[in-house]
C-alpha positions in Angstrom: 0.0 0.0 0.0 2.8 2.7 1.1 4.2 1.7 -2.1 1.0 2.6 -4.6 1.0 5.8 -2.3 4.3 6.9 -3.2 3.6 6.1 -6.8 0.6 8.1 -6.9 2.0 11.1 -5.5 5.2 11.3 -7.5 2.9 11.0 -10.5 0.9 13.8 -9.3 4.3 15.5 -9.0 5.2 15.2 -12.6 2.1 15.5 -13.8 2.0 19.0 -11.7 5.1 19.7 -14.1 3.7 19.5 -17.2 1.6 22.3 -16.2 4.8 24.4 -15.0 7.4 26.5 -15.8 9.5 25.9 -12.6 12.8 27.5 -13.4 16.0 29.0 -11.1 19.7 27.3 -10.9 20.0 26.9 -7.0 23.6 26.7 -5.7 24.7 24.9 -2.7 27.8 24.6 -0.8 29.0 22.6 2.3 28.0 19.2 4.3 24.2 20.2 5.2 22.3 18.1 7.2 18.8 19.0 5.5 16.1 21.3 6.4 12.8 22.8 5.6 9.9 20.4 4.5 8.2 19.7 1.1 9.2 18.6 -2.5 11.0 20.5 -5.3 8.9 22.6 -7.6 9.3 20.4 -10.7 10.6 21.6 -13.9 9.2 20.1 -17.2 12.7 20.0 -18.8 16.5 20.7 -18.4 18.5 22.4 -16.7 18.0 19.6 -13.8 19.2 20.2 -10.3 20.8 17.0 -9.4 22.1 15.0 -6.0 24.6 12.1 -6.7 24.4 9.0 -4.8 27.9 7.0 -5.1 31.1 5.4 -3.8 33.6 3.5 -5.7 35.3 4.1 -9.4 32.2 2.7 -11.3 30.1 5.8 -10.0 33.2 8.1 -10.3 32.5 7.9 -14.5 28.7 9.2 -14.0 29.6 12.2 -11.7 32.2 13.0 -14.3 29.8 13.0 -16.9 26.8 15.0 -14.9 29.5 17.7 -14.4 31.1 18.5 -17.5 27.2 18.9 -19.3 27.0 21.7 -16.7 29.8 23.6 -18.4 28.0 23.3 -22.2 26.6 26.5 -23.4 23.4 24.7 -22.7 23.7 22.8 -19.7 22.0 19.7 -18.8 22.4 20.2 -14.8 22.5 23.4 -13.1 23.0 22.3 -9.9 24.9 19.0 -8.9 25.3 18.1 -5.2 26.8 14.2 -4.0 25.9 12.3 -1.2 29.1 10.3 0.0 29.8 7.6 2.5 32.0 8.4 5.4 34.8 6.8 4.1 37.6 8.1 2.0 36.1 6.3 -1.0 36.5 8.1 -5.1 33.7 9.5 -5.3 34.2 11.8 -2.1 38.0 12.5 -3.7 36.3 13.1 -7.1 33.4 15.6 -5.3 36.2 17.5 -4.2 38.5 17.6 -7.2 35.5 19.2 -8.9 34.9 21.3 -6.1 30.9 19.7 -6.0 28.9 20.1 -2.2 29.3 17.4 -0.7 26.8 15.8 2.2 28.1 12.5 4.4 25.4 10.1 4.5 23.2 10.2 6.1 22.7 13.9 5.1 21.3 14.3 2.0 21.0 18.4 1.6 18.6 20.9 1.7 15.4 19.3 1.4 13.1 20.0 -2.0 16.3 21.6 -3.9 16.8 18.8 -6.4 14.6 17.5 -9.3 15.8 14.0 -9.4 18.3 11.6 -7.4 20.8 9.8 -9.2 22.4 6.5 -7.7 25.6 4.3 -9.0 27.3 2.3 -6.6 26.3 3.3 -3.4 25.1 0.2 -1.1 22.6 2.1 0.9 18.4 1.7 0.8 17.1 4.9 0.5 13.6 5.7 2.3 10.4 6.3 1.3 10.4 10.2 2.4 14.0 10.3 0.9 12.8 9.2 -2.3 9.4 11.3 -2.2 11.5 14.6 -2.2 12.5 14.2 -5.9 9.6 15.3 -8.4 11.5 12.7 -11.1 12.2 10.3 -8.4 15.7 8.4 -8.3 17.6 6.8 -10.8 20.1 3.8 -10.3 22.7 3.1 -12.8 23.1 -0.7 -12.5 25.8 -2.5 -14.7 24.0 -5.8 -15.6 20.7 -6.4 -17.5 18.3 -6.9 -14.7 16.4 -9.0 -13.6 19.9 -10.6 -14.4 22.6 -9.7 -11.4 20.5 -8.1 -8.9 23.1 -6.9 -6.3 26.0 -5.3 -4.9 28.4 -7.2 -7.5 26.7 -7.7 -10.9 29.9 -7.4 -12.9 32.4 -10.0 -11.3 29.8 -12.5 -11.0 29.0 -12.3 -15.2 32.8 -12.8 -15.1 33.1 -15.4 -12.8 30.0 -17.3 -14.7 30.8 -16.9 -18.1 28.2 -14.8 -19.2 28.9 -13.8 -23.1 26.6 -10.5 -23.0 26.2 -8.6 -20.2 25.5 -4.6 -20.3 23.7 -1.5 -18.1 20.2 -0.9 -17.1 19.0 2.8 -16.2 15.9 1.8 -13.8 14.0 3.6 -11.1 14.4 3.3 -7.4 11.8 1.6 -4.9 12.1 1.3 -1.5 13.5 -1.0 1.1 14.5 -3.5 -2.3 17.6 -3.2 -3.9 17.4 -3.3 -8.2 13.9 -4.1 -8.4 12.3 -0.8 -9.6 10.9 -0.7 -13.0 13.8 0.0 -16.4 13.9 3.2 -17.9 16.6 2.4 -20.3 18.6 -1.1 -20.7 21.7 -1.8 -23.4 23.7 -4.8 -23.9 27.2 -5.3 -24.7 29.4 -8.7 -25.8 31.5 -9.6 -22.9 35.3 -9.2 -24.0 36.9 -12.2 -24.5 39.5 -12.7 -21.5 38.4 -9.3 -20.0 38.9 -9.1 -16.3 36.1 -7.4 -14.1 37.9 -4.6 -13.8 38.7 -4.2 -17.3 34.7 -5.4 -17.7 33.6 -2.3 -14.7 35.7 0.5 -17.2 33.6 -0.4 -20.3 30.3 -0.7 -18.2 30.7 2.5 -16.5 31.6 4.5 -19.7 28.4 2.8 -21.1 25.8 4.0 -18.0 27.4 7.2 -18.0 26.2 8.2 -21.5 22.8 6.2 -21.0 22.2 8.4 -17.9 23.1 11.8 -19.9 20.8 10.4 -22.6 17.7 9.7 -20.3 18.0 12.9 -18.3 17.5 14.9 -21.8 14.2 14.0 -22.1 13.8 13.2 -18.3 9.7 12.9 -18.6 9.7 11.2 -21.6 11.9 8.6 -20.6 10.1 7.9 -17.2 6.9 7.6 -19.2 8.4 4.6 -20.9 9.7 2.7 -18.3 8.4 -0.8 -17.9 8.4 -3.5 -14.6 11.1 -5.8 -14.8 10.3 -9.1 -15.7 9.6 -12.2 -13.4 12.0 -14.5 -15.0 15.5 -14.5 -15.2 16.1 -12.9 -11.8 19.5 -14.0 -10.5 21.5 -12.7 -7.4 25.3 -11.5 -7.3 26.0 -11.3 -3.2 29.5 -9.2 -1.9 32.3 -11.4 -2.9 33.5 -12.8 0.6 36.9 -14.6 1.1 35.6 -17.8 1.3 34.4 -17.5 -2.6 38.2 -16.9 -3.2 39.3 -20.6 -2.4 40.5 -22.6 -5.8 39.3 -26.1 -5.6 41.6 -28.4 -7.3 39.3 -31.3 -7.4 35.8 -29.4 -8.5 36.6 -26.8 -10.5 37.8 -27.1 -14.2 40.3 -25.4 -15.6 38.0 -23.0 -17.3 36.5 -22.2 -13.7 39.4 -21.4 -12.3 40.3 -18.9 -15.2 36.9 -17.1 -14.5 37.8 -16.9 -10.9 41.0 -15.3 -11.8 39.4 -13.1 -14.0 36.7 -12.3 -11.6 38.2 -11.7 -8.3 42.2 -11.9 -8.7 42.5 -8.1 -8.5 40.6 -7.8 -5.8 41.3 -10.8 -3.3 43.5 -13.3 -3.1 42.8 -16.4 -4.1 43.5 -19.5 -1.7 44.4 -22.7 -3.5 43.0 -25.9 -1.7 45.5 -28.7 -2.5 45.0 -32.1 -1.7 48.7 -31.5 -1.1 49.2 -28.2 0.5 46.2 -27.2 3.1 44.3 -24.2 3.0 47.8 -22.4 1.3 46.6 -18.6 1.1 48.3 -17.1 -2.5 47.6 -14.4 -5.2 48.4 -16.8 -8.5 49.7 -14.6 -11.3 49.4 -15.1 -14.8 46.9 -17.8 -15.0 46.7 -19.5 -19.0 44.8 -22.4 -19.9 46.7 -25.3 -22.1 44.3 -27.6 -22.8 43.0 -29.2 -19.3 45.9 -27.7 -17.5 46.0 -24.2 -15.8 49.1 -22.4 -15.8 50.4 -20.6 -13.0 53.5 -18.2 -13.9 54.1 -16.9 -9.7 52.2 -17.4 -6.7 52.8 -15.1 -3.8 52.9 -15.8 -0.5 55.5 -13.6 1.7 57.3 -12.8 -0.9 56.5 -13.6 -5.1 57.9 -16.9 -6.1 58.3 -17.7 -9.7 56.8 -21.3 -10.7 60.4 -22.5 -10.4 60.9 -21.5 -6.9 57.5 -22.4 -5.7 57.6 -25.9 -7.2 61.0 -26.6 -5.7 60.2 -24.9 -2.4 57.1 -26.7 -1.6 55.7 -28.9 -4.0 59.0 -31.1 -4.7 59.4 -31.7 -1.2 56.2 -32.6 -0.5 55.6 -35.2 -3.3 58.9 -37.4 -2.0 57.7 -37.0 1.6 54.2 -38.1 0.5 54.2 -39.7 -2.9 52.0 -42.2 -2.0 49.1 -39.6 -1.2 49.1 -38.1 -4.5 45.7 -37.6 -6.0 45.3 -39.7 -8.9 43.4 -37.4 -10.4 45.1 -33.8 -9.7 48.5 -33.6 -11.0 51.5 -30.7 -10.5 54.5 -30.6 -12.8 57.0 -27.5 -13.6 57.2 -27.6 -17.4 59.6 -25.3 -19.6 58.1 -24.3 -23.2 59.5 -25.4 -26.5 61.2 -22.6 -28.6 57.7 -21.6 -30.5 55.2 -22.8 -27.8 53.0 -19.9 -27.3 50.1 -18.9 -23.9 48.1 -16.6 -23.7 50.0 -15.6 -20.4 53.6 -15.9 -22.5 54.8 -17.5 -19.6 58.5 -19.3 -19.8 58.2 -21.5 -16.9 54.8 -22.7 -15.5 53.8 -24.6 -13.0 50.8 -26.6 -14.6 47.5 -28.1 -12.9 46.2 -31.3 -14.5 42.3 -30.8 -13.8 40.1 -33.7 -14.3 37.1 -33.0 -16.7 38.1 -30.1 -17.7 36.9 -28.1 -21.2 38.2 -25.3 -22.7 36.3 -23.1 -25.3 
C-alpha cells in the first residue's frame, strides 16, 4: 500500500510539471544536514538540479559525466550536489576535485532543492520520504541487464560465470529493495573475450554514463516509458566474501578457475585448496589455460615466487615426503616451453595443474 501511495503522488508530482514553468539554478555549498519540509517545484525540462548517490570508481564515471554537461553553453544540470559515504572512497576525492557540495550520508542536503536523485554504486536503501523529495524520483545506474545480477556485484559474478553479453540498465528506485524498480533504459554489450572485471567495470561505467546523460534529456519522456522488470530471469550477485576466493583443485575445471581469476584476482586473493598443501593462502599470477591444465606463472605468498621456486620450495618436497598420497586425479608438474610454444600468459616457466574433466572453449 505505502508503495501505490508513493507512486501516486510522485505521478501527481510530474504530472503537476507539465503544467509548469518551474525554473531558477539553486547553488549549494558545504555538508548540510537538510532542512525545511516539502518537494521540489518540478521543472518540465533541463537544466535539472541534481544529488549524486555514489562510492567506488564505477560511479566516479557518471559524476564525471553530470559535471562536464553543466559547463556546455546549454547545460544539462544546473545544480549537482553528492551524497558520499564516510569513508575516504573516489567518489568523495572526485566531489572534491570538482569542487561539488558534498553531504556524508546520512545527510542528504537541503530538502526540495533537487529535481531528481541519481544512484551508482552506493550500497545504501534509501527511504520512502528520501525518495518522495525528488519530483522525477531516483535513478540507479546498475551494470547488468536486470532482472539478471540483482546486487551489490553484478559485474564479477557475469565474469566469474561466463556470461557472453552482459551490459547496463537505467531503472528507477523503490524502496526497502535493492534493483527491483521498474527499467527506464537497458543496453547490452558482448562480454570481451579474456576481459577481467575490472577491465569489464571500465567499459560498463563509460556505457551507464552516457545512458544516464541520454535519459535525463528527455527526463519525462523517458520515465513515461519505463516498464516493470520481468519475473523470470532474476539471478542474485552477493559481496564477494573470502571464502568464494578458495581454488578447488578437485571441483573446478580449468575453465573455472580462469573465470575466478578473472573475476576476483585483483581484488582478493585467491586461496588454492590442495590435496597437497592445506588451505595455502596465495595471489596466482598469470593464469593460462593449455588444454585441461592451468598455468600458474608466480604465486605469492610472503614474498612472489616464480613457478620455479615455488615448485622446488614446496611442492618437490612434498611429493617425496608423501608420494604415495598423491591424488590420482590432480596432478603438478613444472614444465619449460619449447622454442615456439606460445600462452596466452607468455609465460616461460609454469607450474601446470592437470584438472580432471576439464573443457576449454
Amino acid at each position: 500500500m505505502r508503495g501505490r501511495l508513493l507512486r501516486a503522488a510522485r505521478a501527481g508530482l510530474q504530472a503537476a510539471a507539465t503544467m509548469g514553468t518551474g525554473t531558477g539554478t539553486g547553488t549549494g555549498t558545504g555538508t548540510g544536514t537538510g532542512t525545511g519540509t516539502g518537494t521540489a517545484t518540478a521543472r518540465t525540462g533541463p537544466p535539472w538540479r541534481v544529488l549524486f548517490f555514489g562510492s567506488d570508481s564505477f560511479a566516479v564515471t557518471a559524476l564525471e559525466a553530470l559535471e562536464a554537461p553543466g559547463r556546455a553553453p546549454l547545460p544539462l544540470v544546473s545544480r549537482l550536489e553528492v551524497v558520499a559515504l564516510p569513508a575516504e572512497l573516489p567518489v568523495r576525492r572526485c566531489a572534491r576535485r570538482l569542487r561539488l557540495p558534498t553531504h556524508q550520508w546520512p545527510h542528504t542536503g537541503p530538502r526540495g532543492a533537487f529535481d531528481v536523485g541519481v544512484v551508482a554504486s552506493f550500497g545504501r536503501l534509501l527511504s520512502d520520504d528520501l525518495i518522495l523529495q525528488f519530483p522525477y524520483g531516483v535513478l540507479n545506474i546498475h551494470p547488468s541487464c536486470l532482472p539478471r545480477w540483482r546486487g551489490p556485484a553484478p559485474i564479477v559474478h557475469a565474469v566469474l560465470h561466463g556470461d557472453k553479453v552482459t551490459g547496463v540498465t537505467i531503472m528507477e528506485i523503490r524502496p526497502k529493495r535493492f534493483d527491483v524498480g521498474p527499467i527506464i533504459k537497458q543496453e547490452e554489450i558482448a562480454v570481451p573475450p579474456h576481459c577481467t572485471a575490472k577491465e569489464l567495470e571500465a567499459t560498463l561505467s563509460h556505457m551507464g554514463a552516457n545512458m544516464l546523460i541520454n535519459v535525463l534529456k528527455n527526463l519525462p519522456e523517458s520515465l513515461k516509458n519505463k516498464k516493470e522488470q520481468p519475473k523470470e530471469g532474476v539471478t542474485f550477485a552477493p559481496k564477494i566474501t573470502i571464502a568464494k576466493s578458495c581454488v578447488k583443485w578437485e571441483e573446478q575445471t580449468a575453465v573455472q578457475i580462469i573465470q575466478l581469476h578473472r573475476a576476483i584476482g585483483s581484488m582478493v586473493r585467491q586461496q588454492l585448496l590442495l590435496c597437497l598443501l592445506s588451505n595455502l593462502p596465495s595471489a596466482l599470477q598469470s593464469l593460462c589455460i593449455l588444454t585441461n591444465w592451468v598455468g600458474i606463472k608466480a604465486v605469492v605468498l610472503k614474498k612472489k615466487l616464480t613457478a620455479t621456486d615455488f615448485y622446488n620450495g614446496y611442492m618437490h618436497s612434498w611429493f617425496q615426503q608423501n608420494s604415495t598420497a598423491v591424488h590420482q586425479e590432480v596432478e603438478f608438474v613444472l614444465r619449460k616451453l619449447k622454442n615456439g610454444q606460445q600462452l596466452p600468459s607468455k609465460c616461460s616457466v609454469l607450474l601446470l595443474c592437470s584438472l580432471p574433466s576439464a573443457t576449454c572453449n
